[in-house]
C-alpha positions in Angstrom: -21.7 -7.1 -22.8 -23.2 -8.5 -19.9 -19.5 -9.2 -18.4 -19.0 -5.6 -18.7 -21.9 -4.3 -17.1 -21.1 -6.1 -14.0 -17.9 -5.1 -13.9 -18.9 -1.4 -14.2 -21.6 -2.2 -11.6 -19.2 -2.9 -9.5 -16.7 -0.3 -9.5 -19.0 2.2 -9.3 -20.1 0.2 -6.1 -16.6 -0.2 -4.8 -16.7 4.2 -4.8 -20.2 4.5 -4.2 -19.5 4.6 -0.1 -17.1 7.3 -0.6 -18.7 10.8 -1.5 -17.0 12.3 -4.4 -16.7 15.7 -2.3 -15.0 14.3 0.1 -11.4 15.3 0.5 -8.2 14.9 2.7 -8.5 18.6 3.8 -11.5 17.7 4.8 -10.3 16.3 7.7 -7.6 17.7 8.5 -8.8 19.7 11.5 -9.3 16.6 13.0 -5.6 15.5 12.7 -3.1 14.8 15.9 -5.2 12.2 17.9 -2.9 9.5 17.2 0.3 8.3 18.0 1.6 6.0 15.7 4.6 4.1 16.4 6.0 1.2 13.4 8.7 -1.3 13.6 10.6 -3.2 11.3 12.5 -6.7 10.7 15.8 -4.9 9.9 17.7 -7.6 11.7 18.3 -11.0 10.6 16.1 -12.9 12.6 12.6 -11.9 11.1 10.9 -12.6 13.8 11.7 -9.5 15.7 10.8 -6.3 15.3 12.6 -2.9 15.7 11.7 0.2 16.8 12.2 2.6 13.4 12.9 6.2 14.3 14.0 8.2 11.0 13.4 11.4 10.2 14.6 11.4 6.1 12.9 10.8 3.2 15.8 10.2 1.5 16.2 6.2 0.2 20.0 6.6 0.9 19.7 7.7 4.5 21.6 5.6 7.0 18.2 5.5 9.4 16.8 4.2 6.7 19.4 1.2 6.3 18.7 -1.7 5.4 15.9 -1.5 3.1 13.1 -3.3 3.2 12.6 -6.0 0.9 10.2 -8.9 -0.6 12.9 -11.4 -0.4 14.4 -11.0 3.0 11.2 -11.8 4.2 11.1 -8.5 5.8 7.3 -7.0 7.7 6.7 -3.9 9.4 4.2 -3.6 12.7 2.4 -0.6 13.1 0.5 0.5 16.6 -1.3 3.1 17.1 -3.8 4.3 19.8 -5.0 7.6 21.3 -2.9 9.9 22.7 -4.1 9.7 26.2 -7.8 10.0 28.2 -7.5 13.9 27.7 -7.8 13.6 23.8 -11.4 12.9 22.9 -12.3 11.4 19.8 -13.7 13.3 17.5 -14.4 13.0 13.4 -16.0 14.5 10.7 -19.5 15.9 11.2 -19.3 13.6 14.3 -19.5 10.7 13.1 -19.6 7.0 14.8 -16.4 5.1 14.5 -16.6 2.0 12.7 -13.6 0.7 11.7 -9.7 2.1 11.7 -6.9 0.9 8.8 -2.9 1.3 9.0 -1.6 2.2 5.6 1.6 2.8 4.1 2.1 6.0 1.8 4.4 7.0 -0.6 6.4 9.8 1.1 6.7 12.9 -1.0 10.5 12.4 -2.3 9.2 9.2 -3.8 6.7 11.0 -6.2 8.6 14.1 -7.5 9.4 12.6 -10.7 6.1 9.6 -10.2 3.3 11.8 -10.2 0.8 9.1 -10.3 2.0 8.3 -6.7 1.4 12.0 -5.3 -1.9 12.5 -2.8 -5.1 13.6 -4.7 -7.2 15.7 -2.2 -10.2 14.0 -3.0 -10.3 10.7 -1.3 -11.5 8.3 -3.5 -9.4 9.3 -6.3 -6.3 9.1 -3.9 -3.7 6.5 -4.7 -0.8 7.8 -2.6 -1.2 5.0 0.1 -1.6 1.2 -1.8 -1.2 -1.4 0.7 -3.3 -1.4 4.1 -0.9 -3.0 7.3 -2.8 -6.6 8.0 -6.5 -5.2 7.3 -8.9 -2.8 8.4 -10.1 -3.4 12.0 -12.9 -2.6 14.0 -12.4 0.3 15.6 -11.5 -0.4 19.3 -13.7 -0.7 22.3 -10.8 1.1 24.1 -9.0 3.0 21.8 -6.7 4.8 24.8 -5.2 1.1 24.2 -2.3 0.1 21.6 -4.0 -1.9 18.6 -1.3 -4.0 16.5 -1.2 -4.2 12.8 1.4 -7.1 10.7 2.2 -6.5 6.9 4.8 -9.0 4.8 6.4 -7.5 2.5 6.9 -10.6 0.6 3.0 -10.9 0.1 2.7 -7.3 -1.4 1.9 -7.7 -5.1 4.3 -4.8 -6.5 6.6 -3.6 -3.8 8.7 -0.4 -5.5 11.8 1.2 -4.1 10.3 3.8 -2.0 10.4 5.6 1.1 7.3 5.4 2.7 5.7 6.9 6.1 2.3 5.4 8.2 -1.1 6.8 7.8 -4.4 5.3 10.2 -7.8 6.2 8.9 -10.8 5.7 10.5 -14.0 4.5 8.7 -17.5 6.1 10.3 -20.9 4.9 9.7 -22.5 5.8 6.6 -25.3 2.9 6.7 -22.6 1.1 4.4 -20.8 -2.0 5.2 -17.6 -0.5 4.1 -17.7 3.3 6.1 -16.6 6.2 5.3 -13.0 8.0 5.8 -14.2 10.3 8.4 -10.7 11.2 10.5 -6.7 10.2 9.5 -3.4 10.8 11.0 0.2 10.1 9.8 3.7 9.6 10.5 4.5 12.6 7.8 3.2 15.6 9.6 4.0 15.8 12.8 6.0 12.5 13.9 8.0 12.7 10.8 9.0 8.9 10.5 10.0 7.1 7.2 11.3 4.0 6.1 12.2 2.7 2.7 11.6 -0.3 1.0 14.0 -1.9 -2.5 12.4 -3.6 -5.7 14.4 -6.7 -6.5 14.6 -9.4 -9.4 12.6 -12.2 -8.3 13.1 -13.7 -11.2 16.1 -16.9 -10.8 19.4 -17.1 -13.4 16.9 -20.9 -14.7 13.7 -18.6 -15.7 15.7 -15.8 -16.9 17.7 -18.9 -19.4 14.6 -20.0 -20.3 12.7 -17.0 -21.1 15.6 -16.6 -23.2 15.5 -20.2 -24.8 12.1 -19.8 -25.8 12.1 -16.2 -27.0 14.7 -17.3 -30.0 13.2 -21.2 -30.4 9.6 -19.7 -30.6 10.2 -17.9 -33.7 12.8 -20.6 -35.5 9.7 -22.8 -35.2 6.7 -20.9 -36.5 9.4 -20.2 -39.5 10.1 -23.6 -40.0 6.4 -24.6 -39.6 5.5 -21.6 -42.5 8.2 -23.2 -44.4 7.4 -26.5 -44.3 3.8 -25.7 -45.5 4.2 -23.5 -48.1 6.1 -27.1 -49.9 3.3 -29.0 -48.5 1.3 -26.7 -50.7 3.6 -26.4 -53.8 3.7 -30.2 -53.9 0.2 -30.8 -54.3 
C-alpha cells in the first residue's frame, strides 16, 4: 500500500507543473519565432549529418529514403534559434524563459488509423511527441544563435515506423524546477519537413531458435514432472 502511494505521489507530481488548462492552442499566437533546421545520418558513414529537406508525410516518399533505423545506428541533429534580432521573444503571459526542448512528433499520416498517437490540445495529456532530441536545455543566453541537439535512434526504447516532423518548446518559470510549456514551434506548420523512421526485428535467428526450444521443452517438462508424481503418489 505504501509502494502505491508513492508511486501516485509521484505522478501526480510529475503533472503537477503543468496546469491542467493549459493547451497547445494556447500558445499558438506565439508560434513562428523559430527556425528549425534537422539533419540526418542517411549515408553510410554515421558520423555525418545531412541536411533533410522533405515536404511528404508519406513513409514511401523518396525524400524520405532511407529510413531511419535503430540498427543502422542512425541520429538526427536538430538546430534551432531565432529568426533574426527583429523577432523578439515573446511567450505566454510573458513569461521568463527557462529552458527550451527539441522533440520529435508523430506527423499526422502516422496517426490516422493510431489514434493514441494524435495531439491532445491539452498539454499534459499530449502524447503526440515521445522522445525529446539529446535533453532539455537551458534556454540560451543568445538565442539569435544556433543551439544543437543529438538523438540515437538506437537508444530510443520503442522506435515505430513513422514519419515524424521537429517541434522546440520552451519551458518558463513557474517557481518549479521543471517549467512550464509557455511557447512551441514546429517543422509541421509552416516549414513543412518530415522524415521517417522503420521498426525492425532486433531479435537474432539464435534467440528467435531458442525462444522456440524452450516454448515446446517448457511444457514437455512440467508434464513429465506431473507425471512422474502422480506415481510417486500412487506408489506410496
Amino acid at each position: 500500500m505504501l509502494r502505491l502511494i508513492c508511486l501516485l505521489a509521484l505522478t501526480l507530481s510529475a503533472f503537477a507543473n503543468i496546469p491542467k488548462h493549459l493547451t497547445w492552442p494556447m500558445l499558438a499566437p506565439f508560434k513562428g519565432k523559430w527556425k528549425i533546421d534537422f539533419a540526418l545520418t542517411s549515408t553510410p558513414d554515421k558520423n555525418v549529418f545531412v541536411p533533410h529537406n522533405c515536404s511528404s508525410q508519406l513513409l514511401t516518399a523518396p525524400c524520405n529514403q532511407p529510413l531511419m533505423r535503430k540498427t543502422s545506428n542512425d541520429r538526427i541533429q536538430a538546430t534551432f534559434m531565432l529568426k533574426n534580432a527583429s523577432v523578439v521573444f515573446s511567450a505566454l503571459k510573458g513569461e521568463e524563459p527557462q529552458f527550451v526542448a527539441a522533440k520529435i512528433c508523430y506527423t499526422p499520416h502516422s496517426f490516422i488509423d493510431r489514434p493514441w498517437r494524435k495531439m491532445k490540445k491539452q498539454i499534459w495529456k499530449d502524447k503526440n511527441c515521445p522522445y525529446v532530441i539529446g535533453k532539455k536545455v537551458p534556454f540560451p543566453a543568445d538565442p539569435y544563435k544556433p543551439t544543437t541537439v543529438v538523438m540515437d535512434f538506437n537508444k530510443t526504447t520503442d522506435l515505430t515506423t513513422a514519419t515524424w516532423y521537429v517541434k522546440v518548446v520552451v519551458f518558463c518559470k513557474d517557481g518549479s524546477a521543471a517549467g512550464v510549456p509557455c511557447q512551441f514551434d514546429e517543422t509541421n506548420s509552416t516549414m513543412k519537413n518530415y522524415f521517417g523512421t522503420k521498426k525492425e526485428d532486433v531479435r537474432s535467428n539464435g534467440m528467435i531458435a531458442a525462444a522456440v526450444i524452450l516454448s515446446c521443452v517448457g511444457p514437455a517438462f512440467f508434464l513429465v514432472y506431473f507425471f512422474v508424481e502422480s506415481k510417486l503418489k500412487k506408489n506410496k
